[in-house]
TIDOKOL-886813 format. One record per residue (C-alpha): x, y, z; chain. Coordinates in steps of 0.05 Angstrom, whole numbers, plus 5000, padded with zeros to 4 digits. Example, Ala and Ser with C-alpha at 12.3 -4.5 7.8 and 13.67 -1.06 7.14 Angstrom:
BEGIN
- 5246/4910/5156/A
- 5273/4979/5143/A
This chain:
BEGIN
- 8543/9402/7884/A
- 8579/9347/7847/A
- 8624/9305/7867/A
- 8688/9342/7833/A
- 8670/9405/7866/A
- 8662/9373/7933/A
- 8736/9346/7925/A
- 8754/9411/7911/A
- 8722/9454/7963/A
- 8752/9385/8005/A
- 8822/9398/7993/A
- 8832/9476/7987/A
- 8782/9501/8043/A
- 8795/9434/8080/A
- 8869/9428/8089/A
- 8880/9500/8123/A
- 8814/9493/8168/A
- 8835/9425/8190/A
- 8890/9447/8212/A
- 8863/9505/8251/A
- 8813/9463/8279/A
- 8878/9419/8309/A
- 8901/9476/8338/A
- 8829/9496/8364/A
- 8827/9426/8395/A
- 8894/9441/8426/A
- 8879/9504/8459/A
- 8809/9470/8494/A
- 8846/9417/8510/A
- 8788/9371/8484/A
- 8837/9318/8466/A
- 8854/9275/8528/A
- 8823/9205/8525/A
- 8777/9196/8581/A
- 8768/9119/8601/A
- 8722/9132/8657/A
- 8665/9164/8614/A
- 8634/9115/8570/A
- 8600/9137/8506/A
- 8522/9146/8522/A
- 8504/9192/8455/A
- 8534/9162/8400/A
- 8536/9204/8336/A
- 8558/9164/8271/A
- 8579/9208/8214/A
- 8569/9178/8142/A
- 8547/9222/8087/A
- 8561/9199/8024/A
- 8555/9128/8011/A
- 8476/9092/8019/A
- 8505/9026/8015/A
- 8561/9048/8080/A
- 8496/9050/8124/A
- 8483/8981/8116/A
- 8546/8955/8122/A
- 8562/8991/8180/A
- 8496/8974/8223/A
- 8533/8923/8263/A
- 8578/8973/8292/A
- 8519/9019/8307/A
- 8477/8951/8330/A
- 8548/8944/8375/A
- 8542/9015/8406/A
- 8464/8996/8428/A
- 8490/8933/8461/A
- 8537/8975/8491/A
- 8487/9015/8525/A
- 8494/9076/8476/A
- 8440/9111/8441/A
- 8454/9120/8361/A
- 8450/9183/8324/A
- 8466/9187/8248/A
- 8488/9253/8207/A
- 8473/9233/8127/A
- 8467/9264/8069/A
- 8385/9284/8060/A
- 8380/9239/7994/A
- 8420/9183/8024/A
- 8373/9181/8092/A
- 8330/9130/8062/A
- 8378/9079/8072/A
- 8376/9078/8137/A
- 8301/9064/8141/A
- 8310/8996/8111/A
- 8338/8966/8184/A
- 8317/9018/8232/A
- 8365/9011/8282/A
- 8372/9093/8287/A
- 8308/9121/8311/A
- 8285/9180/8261/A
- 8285/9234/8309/A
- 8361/9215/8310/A
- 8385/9226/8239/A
- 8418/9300/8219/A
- 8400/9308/8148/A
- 8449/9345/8114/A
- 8425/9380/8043/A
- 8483/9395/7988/A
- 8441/9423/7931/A
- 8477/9483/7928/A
- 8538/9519/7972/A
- 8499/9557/8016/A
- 8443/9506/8035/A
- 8514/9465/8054/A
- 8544/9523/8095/A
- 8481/9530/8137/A
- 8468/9466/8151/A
- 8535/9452/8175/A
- 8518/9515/8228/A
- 8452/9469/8245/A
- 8486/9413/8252/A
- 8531/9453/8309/A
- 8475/9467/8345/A
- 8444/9393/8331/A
- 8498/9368/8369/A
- 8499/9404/8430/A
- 8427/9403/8436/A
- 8421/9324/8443/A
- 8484/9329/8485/A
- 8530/9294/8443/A
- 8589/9258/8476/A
- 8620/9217/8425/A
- 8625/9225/8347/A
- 8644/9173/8308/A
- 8669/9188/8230/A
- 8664/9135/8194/A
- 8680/9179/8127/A
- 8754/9145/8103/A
- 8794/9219/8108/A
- 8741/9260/8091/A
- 8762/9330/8110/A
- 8696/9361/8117/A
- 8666/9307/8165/A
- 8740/9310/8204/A
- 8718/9394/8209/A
- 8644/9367/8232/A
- 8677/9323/8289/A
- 8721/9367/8309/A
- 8680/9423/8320/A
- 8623/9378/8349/A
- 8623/9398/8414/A
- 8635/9323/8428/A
- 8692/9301/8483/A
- 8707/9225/8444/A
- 8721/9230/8374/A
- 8731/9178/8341/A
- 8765/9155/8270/A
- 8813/9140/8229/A
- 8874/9167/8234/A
- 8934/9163/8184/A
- 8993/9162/8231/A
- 9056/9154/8191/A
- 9016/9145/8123/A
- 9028/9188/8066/A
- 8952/9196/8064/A
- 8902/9253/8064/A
- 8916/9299/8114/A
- 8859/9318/8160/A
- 8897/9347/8233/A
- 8903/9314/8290/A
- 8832/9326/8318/A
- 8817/9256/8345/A
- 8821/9234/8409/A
- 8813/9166/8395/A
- 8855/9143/8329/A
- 8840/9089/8295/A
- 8888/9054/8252/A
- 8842/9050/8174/A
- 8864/8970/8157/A
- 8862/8966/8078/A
- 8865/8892/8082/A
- 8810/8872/8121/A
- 8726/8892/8105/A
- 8705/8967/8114/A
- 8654/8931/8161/A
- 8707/8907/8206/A
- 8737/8977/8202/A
- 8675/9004/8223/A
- 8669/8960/8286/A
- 8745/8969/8304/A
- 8726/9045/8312/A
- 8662/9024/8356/A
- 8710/8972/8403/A
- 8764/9025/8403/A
- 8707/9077/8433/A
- 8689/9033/8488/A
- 8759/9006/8508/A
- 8783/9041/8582/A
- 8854/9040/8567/A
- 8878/9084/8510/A
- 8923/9049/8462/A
- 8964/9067/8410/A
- 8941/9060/8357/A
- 8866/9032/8362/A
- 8843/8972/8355/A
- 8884/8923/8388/A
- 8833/8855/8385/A
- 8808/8807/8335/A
- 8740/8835/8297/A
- 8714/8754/8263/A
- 8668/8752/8206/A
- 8609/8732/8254/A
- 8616/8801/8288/A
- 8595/8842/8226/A
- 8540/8798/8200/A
- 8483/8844/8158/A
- 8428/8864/8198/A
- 8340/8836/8172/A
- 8301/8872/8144/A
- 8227/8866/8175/A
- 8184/8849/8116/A
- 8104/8870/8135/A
- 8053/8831/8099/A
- 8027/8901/8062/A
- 8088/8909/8029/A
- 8087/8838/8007/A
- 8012/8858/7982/A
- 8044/8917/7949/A
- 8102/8887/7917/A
- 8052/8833/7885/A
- 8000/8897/7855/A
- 8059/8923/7817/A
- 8071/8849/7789/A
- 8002/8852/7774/A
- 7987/8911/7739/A
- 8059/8889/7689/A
- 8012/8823/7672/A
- 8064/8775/7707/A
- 8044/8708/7721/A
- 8039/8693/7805/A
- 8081/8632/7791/A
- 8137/8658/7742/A
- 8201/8669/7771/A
- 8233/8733/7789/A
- 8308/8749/7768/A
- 8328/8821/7787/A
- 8378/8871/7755/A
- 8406/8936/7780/A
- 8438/8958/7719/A
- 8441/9032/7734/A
- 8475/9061/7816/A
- 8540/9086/7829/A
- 8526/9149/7789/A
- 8588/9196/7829/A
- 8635/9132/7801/A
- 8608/9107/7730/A
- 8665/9067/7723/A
- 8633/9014/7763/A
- 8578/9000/7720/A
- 8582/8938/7670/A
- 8560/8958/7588/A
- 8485/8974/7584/A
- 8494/8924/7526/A
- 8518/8878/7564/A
- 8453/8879/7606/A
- 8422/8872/7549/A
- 8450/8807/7521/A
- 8446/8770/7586/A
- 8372/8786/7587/A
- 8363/8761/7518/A
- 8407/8691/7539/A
- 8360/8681/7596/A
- 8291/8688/7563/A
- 8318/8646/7512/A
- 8338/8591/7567/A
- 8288/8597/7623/A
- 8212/8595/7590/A
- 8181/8619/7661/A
- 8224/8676/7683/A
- 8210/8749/7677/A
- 8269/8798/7685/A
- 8254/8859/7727/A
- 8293/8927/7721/A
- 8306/8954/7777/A
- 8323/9030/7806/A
- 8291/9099/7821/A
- 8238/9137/7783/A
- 8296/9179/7752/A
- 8334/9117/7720/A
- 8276/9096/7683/A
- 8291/9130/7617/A
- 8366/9096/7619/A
- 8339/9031/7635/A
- 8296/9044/7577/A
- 8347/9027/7532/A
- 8370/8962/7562/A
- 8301/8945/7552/A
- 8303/8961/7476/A
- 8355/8914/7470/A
- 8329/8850/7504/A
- 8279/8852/7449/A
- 8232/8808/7502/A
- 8164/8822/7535/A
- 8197/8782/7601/A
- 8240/8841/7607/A
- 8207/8895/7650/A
- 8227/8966/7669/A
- 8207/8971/7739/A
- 8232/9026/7754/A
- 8206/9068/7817/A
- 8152/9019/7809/A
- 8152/9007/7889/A
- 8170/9047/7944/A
- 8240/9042/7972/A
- 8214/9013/8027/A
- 8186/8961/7992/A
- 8255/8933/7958/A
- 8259/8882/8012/A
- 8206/8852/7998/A
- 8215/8851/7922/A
- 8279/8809/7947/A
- 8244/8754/7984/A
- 8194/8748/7926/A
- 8258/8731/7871/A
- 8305/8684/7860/A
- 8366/8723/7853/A
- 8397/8793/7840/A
- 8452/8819/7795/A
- 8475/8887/7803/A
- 8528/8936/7793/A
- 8577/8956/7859/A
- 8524/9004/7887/A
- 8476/9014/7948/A
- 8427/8949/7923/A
- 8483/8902/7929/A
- 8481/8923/8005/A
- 8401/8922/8009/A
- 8394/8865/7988/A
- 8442/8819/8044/A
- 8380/8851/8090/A
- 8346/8785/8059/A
- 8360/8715/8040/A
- 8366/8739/7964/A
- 8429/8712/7932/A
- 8459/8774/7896/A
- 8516/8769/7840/A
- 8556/8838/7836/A
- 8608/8858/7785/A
- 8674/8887/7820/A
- 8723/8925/7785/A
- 8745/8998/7805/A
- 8736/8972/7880/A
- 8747/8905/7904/A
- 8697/8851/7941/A
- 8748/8845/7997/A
- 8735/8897/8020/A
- 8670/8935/7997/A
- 8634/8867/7975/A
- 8564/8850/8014/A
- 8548/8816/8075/A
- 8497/8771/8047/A
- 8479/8716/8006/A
- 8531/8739/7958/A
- 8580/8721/7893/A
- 8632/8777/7868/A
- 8639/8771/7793/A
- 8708/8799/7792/A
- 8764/8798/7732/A
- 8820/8808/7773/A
- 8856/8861/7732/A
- 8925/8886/7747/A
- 8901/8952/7760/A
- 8840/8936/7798/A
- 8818/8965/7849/A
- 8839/9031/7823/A
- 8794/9071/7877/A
- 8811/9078/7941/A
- 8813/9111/8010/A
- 8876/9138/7998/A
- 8852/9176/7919/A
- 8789/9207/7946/A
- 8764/9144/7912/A
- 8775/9186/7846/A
- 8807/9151/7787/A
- 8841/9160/7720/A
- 8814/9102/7685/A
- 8762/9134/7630/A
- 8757/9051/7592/A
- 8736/9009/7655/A
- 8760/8942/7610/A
- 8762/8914/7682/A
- 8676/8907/7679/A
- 8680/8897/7602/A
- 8719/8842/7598/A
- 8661/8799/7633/A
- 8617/8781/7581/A
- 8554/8761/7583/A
- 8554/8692/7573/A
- 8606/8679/7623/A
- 8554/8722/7674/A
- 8491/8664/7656/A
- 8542/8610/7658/A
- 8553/8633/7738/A
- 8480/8650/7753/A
- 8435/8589/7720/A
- 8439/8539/7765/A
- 8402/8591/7817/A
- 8351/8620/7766/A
């Protein structure tokens, strides 16, 4: 399904079930907090968003230190995300297919089952007023439930469900967000609302990424077989991601001009294209127009697995606001990312990073509180950066 007809099925099928399934919660009196019973099966609910996985794993490291074992329910095509730190076990991780409507409907009856059979005890949505994942906690079998609630917001409705309501903070990081609902799940006295307690930058620092020597060797074969020198330097670009919000993406052009001013400036760098076997033939085209043999499309030319250590072999990434931006802080890589529709305040990375931000008026214009969909069709926030402005920030570290 895309994402329009997920917001859709979202609002009409969600509003009237959520609110049944408040009333369902009611009547089995699931609600009452219980401080006695700390969490020991911890499921984290996170579907849509590959680059949310990363940027959450200090709450779920947080839960482990807590003494609770992690479980993850993800979208099937997003589940690779969570391989690059491993802190969920695989047996652990729900995979949830969308492909079509009634693959969705029946695994949403496995994932019923999945819960009771590991004995669920706490669920944990870390979806910002997704209906659908509210439905999944609520009918999880799970005594805690955990998220964010709206209280006296004009937000999206999604019940009252939660027995633990977490007050969604649009001025601080998601990341610290996602740890207030992790503190609020362990605290023995219920408060109202959740989370009363400083969350400081030190507590959501990124996760590393365990590089193994073969992927190293791997990482160098592709470099190889393109006929790149073992001492030329590496400068990365994501220049496709974020496909459900294309808005976020700076001009393929664009790309293509600050490839063209760094060949010209830097004799001994190559510039590598990155992204899956499926963005190849648009990368193609940003390619075309470097006009340069330094410029490579390297495209699903390495596993997933092996981004990280792509990263420690280069000097520096730029990339749109998508998933790679959140890969790479799993290294020492320093990564540039353009911010427009969403803002680095709150979505930017946990790494070695630099926002490349114009500051617009109207920016962000996505949000938790729009289903993160917007009406902007000319993203002049991302087109007003131009590409010598973007080598002027990024030379010195080339």
């Amino acid at each position: 399904m895309n994402v329009d007809t997920m917001r859709f099925v979202d609002y009409y099928a969600g509003v009237p079930l959520c609110f049944i399934a408040s009333f369902w919660v009611f009547l089995t009196r699931l609600n009452p907090f219980r401080k006695k019973n700390k969490p020991q099966r911890m499921l984290f609910i996170e579907l849509s968003e590959m680059g949310s996985t990363i940027l959450a794993d200090a709450a779920l490291r947080k839960a482990r230190m807590n003494g609770a074992e992690v479980y993850f329910a993800i979208f099937k095509r997003n589940a690779i995300s969570l391989s690059l730190l491993g802190t969920v076990p695989r047996e652990n991780i729900f995979l949830m297919r969308e492909t079509n409507f009634g693959i969705f409907i029946w695994d949403t009856l496995r994932f019923l089952v999945w819960t009771r059979k590991h004995k669920i005890d706490t669920v944990v949505d870390l979806e910002l007023f997704s209906r659908f994942t509210s439905l999944l906690t609520a009918f999880s079998g799970a005594r805690r439930r955990v998220g964010f609630h709206a209280f006296h917001n004009e937000g999206l409705y999604r019940g009252n469900i939660l027995s633990v309501k977490v007050a969604y903070n649009p001025h601080i990081h998601i990341a610290k967000n996602f740890m207030a609902l992790v503190n609020s799940a362990f605290v023995e006295k219920n408060e109202l609302p959740f989370y009363k307690g400083e969350i400081k930058d030190s507590d959501i620092e990124a996760g590393r990424a365990i590089i193994q020597k073969e992927s190293i060797s791997r990482v160098k074969a592709a470099l190889v077989r393109h006929k790149i020198p073992p001492k030329a330097g590496l400068l990365l670009l994501n220049c496709a991601g974020g496909e459900f919000l294309l808005q976020r993406r700076w001009p393929p052009a664009y790309y293509s001009e600050l490839v063209r001013l760094i060949v010209a400036k830097k004799k001994n760098v190559y510039v590598l294209l990155t992204g899956s076997p499926a963005e190849r033939a648009e990368l193609s085209t940003i390619v075309d127009g470097a006009q340069s043999e330094r410029c490579l499309n390297f495209a699903g030319e390495i596993s997933f697995g092996d981004l990280p250590a792509l990263y420690s072999l280069s000097r520096l990434l730029v990339t749109n606001d998508s998933g790679p931006a959140h890969f790479a802080s799993t290294t020492d890589i320093r990564t540039f990312a353009f911010f427009g529709p969403e803002t680095p305040a709150l979505y930017g990375s946990l790494g070695n990073f630099t926002p490349i931000y114009a500051n617009f008026a109207c920016s962000p214009c996505v949000n938790a509180f729009n289903h993160r969909k917007t009406p902007c069709r000319d993203n002049q926030c991302l087109k007003v950066i131009e590409p010598a402005h973007v080598y002027e920030r990024i030379a010195r570290h080339i």
